[in-house]
N, C-alpha and C positions, 0 to 999 in steps of 0.2 A: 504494500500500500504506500503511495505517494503521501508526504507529508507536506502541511498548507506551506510553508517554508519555503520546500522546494518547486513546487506549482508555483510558488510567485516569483521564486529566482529565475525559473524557466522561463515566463513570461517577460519578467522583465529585462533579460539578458537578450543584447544586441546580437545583431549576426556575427556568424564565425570572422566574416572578412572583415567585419569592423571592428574586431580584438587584434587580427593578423594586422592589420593596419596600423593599429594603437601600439602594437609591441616593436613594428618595424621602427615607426616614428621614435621610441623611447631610446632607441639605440643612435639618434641622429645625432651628427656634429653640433648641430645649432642647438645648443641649451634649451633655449623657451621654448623649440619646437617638442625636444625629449620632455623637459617639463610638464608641458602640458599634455604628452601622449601621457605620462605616468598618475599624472591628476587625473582623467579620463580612466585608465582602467581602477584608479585606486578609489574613484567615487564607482562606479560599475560594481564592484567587487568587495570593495571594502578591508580587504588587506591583500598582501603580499603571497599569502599562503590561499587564499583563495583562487588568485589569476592564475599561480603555480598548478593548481588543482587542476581549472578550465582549460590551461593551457594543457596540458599532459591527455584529457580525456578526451581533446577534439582535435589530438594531432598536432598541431599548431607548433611550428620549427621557431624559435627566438633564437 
């Protein structure tokens, strides 16, 4: 059984290509562009250990 938790992280979690996006971005030379890919997944997600999580179980190469 799915817990309400996870039904609404489901929901509200963007597409795959827009976390691959966010994670490419976080590794840029230009600071405020990495900055702000890292503000974006870390308001999405909410910690470090979470994106760690998503990233691993959707494939997703950083």
């Amino acid at each position: 059984m799915t817990s309400i938790t996870e039904v609404k992280k489901q929901r509200l979690s963007p597409p795959n290509v827009l976390i691959k996006t966010w994670c490419t971005l976080a590794k840029d030379e230009d600071e405020q562009v990495s900055m702000h890919a890292m503000k974006m997944l870390l308001d999405t997600f909410g910690d470090l250990e979470s994106i760690v999580e998503f990233v691993k179980s959707n494939n997703i190469k950083v």
